[in-house]
C-alpha positions in Angstrom: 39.4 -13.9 11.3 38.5 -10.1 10.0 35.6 -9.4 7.6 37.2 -8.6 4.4 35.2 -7.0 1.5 38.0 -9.1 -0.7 38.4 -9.0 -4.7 34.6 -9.3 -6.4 33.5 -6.0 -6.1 36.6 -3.6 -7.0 36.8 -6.4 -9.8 33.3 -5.4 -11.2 33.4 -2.2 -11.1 36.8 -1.7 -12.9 35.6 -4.4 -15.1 32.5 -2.2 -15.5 34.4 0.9 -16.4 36.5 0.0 -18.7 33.8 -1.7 -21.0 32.4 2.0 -20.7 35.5 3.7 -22.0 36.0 1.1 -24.5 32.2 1.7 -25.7 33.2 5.5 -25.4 36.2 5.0 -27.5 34.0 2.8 -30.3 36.6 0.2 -30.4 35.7 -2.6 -30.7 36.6 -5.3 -28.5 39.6 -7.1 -30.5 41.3 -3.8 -31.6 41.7 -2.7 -27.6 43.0 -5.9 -26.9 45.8 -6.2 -29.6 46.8 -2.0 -28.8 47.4 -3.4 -25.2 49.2 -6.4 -27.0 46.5 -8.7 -24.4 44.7 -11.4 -25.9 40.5 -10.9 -27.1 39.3 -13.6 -24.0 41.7 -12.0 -21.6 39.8 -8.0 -22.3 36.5 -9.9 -22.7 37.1 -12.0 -19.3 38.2 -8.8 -17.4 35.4 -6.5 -18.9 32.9 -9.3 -17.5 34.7 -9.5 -13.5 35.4 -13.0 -14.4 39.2 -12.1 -13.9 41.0 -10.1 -11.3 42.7 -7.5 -13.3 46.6 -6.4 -13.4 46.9 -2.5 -12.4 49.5 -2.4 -15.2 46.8 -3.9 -18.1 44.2 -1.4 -16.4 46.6 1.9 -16.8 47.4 0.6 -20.6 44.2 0.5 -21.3 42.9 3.9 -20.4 45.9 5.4 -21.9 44.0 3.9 -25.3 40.7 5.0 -24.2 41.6 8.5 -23.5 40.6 8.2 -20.1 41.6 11.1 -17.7 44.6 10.8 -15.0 41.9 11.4 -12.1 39.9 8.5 -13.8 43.1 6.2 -14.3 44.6 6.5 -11.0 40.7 5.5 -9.6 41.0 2.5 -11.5 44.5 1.5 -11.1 43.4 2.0 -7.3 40.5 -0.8 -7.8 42.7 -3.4 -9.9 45.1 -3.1 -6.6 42.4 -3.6 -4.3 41.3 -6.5 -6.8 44.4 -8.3 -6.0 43.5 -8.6 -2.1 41.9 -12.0 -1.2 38.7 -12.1 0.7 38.7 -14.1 4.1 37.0 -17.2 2.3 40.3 -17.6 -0.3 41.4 -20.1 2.2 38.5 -22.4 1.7 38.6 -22.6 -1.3 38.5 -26.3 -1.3 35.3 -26.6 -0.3 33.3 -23.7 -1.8 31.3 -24.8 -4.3 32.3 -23.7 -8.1 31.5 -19.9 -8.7 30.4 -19.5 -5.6 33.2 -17.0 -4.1 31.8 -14.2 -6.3 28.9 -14.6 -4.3 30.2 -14.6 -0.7 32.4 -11.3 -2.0 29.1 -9.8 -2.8 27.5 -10.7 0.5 30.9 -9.0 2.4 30.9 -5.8 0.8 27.1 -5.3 1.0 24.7 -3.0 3.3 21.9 -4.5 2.8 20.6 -8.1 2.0 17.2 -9.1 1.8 16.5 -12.9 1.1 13.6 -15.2 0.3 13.5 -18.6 0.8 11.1 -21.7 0.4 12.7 -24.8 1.1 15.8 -24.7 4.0 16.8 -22.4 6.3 19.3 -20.4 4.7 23.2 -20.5 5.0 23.9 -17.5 6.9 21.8 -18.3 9.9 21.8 -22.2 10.2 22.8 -24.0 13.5 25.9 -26.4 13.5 23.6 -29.6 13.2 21.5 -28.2 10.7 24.3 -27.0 8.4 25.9 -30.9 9.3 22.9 -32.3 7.9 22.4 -30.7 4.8 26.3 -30.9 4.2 26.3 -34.8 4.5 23.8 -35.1 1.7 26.7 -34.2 -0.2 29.4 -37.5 -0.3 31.9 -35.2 1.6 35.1 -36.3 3.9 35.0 -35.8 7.8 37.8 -33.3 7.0 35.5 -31.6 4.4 33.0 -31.6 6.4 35.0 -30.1 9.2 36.0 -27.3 6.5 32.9 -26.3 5.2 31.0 -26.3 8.8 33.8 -24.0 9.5 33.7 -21.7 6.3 29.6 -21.0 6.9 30.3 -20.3 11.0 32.9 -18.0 10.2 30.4 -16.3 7.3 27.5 -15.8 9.9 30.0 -13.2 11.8 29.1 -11.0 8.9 26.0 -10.2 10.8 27.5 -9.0 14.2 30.7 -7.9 13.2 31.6 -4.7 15.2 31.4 -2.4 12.0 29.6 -2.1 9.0 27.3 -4.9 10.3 24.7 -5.1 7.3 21.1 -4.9 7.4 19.3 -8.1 6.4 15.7 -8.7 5.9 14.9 -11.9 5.5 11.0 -13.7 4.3 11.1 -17.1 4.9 8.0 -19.6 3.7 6.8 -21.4 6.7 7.0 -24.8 5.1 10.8 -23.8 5.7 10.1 -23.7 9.8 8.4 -26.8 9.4 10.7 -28.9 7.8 12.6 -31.2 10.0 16.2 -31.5 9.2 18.7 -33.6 11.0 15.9 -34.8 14.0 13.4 -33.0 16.2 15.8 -31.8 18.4 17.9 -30.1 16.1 15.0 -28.3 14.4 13.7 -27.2 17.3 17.8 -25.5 18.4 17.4 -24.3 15.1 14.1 -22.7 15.3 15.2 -21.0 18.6 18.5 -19.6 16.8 16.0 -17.8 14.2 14.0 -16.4 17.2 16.9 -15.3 19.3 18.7 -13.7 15.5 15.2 -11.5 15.8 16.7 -9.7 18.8 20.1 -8.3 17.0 18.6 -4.3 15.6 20.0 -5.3 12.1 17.9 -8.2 11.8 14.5 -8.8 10.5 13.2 -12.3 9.9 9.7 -12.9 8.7 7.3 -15.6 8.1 5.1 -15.8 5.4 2.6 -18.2 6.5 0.3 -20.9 4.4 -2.7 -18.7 5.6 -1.3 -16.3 3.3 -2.0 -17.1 0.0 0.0 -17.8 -3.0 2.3 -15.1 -4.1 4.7 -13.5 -6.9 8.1 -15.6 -6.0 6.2 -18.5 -5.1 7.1 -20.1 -8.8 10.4 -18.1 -8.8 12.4 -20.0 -6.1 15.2 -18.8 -3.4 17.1 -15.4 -4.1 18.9 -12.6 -3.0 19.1 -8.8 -3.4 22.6 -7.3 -2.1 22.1 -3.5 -2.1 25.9 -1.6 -1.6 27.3 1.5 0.1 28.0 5.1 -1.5 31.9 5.0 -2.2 33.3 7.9 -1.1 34.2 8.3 -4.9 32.0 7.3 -7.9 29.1 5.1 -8.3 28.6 2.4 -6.2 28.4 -1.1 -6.9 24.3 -1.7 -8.4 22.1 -3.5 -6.9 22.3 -7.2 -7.4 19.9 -10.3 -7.3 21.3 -13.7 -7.0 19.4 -16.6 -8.2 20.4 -20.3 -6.8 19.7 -22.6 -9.3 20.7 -26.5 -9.7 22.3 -26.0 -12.6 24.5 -23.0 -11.3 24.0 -19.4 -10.3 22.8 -16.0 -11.6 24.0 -12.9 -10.7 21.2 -9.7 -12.0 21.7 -6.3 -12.2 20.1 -4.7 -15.2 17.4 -2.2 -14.0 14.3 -4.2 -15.3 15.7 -7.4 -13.7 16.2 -6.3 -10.4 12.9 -4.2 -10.9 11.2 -7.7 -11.5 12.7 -9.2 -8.0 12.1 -5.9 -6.1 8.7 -6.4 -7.0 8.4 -9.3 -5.9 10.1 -9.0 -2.7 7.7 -6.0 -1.9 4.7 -8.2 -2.3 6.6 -11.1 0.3 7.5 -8.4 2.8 3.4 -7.2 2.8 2.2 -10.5 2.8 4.6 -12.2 5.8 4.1 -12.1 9.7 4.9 -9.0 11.7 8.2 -9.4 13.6 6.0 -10.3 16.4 4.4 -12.9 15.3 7.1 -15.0 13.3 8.9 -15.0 16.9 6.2 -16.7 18.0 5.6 -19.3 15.6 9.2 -19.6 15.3 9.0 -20.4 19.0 5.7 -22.2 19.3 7.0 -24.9 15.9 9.7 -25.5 18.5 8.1 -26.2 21.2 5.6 -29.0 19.6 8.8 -30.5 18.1 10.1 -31.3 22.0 6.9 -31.8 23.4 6.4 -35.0 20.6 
């Protein structure tokens, strides 16, 4: 099954761009939705990427903005594009609520660098760990089937043969030391980490509880996806997403992302050389089989 980029971003960015021209235009929201004869929500739901747009609503409304025919035929482009489903469309049954925009995100980006505290994260669990977790959740074998399948076929994002993206990823070593699903599935899983160290677009470090306390400690899991230069435009800004129990949140105001970058700098000086998370990756793993 191919990598596909999918429908999030192109739907962002037109979204993005036609709030612009409406600002532009200083009209307000309800009076460019009625000259496009399209309802307040509908503008309002586009504007915000929570829709994927029609090229034919998109073209209508830059004629009202005034927008160029170079900028117009860009965005027509990108609500086309918007209309192609991403490789995880087909499991959609057992993706959690809202959390498509995020895997769309995660396809399209060039660099992800991730902190975690509590579990070893998605993208680079073993089968029996991921089994684990997922059964914690009152799930049917067939479900279970699905979604095991739906988070293998997301790990190929990290060898795929192009565009393979960069991640950087600070993990707390109470994570490493957390048995899930048995010994001898955390120590397979602790081996996985150490042999994911090898690939040249992977960087996995420990922060260990020698270290200290620091910034993200009270600030929990998250994610910053940087994107590529387009080879028109802007390109898609960086974004931080927040897993919470209540739902998600998806940052990308400068002084938000400024808040996590800060953050992220001070995990990335504080945590293990490559080196040396290998090896307590490894040595973690080899106490679990020796008990």
């Amino acid at each position: 099954m191919s990598e596909n980029p999918g429908s999030t971003v192109p739907r962002r960015q037109v979204g993005r761009h036609l709030r612009q021209l409406r600002t532009n235009a200083a009209l307000p929201l309800r009076e460019a939705a009625q000259a496009v004869e399209m309802s307040t929500s509908k503008l309002s739901r586009m504007e915000g990427a929570l829709i994927s747009p029609r090229w034919v609503d998109v073209e209508a409304l830059c004629k009202v903005y005034g927008a160029d025919d170079e900028l117009t035929e860009a965005l027509v482009a990108l609500a086309k594009q918007a209309k192609t489903p991403g490789w995880w469309n087909s499991y959609g049954d057992v993706i959690p609520e809202g959390f498509s925009v995020y895997l769309g995100l995660e396809s399209a980006a060039d660099r992800i660098e991730w902190h975690e505290q509590q579990t070893i994260p998605g993208l680079i669990q073993t089968d029996g760990y991921m089994r684990t977790l997922a059964q914690m959740t009152p799930r049917t074998e067939e479900d279970l089937e699905r979604f095991t399948e739906l988070r293998l076929t997301r790990q190929r994002l990290l060898t795929r043969p192009t565009a393979a993206p960069r991640l950087r990823m600070v993990l707390d070593e109470a994570v490493l030391r957390r048995i899930v699903g048995g010994r001898a599935v955390m120590a397979e899983q602790l081996d996985h980490i150490a042999k994911l160290m090898e690939l040249p677009n992977v960087d996995i470090r420990v922060v260990p509880f020698t270290g200290g306390p620091y910034l993200a400690m009270n600030g929990g899991r998250f994610t910053v996806l940087g994107f590529p230069q387009p080879p028109h435009g802007s390109p898609e800004p960086t974004t931080v997403y927040v897993e919470q129990l209540a739902g998600e949140l998806y940052l990308d105001k400068p002084h938000e992302v400024a808040a996590y970058r800060a953050a992220w700098d001070d995990l990335w000086r504080r945590a293990l050389d490559p080196v040396r998370s290998e090896q307590m990756a490894r040595q973690i793993a080899r106490e679990l089989r020796s008990r």
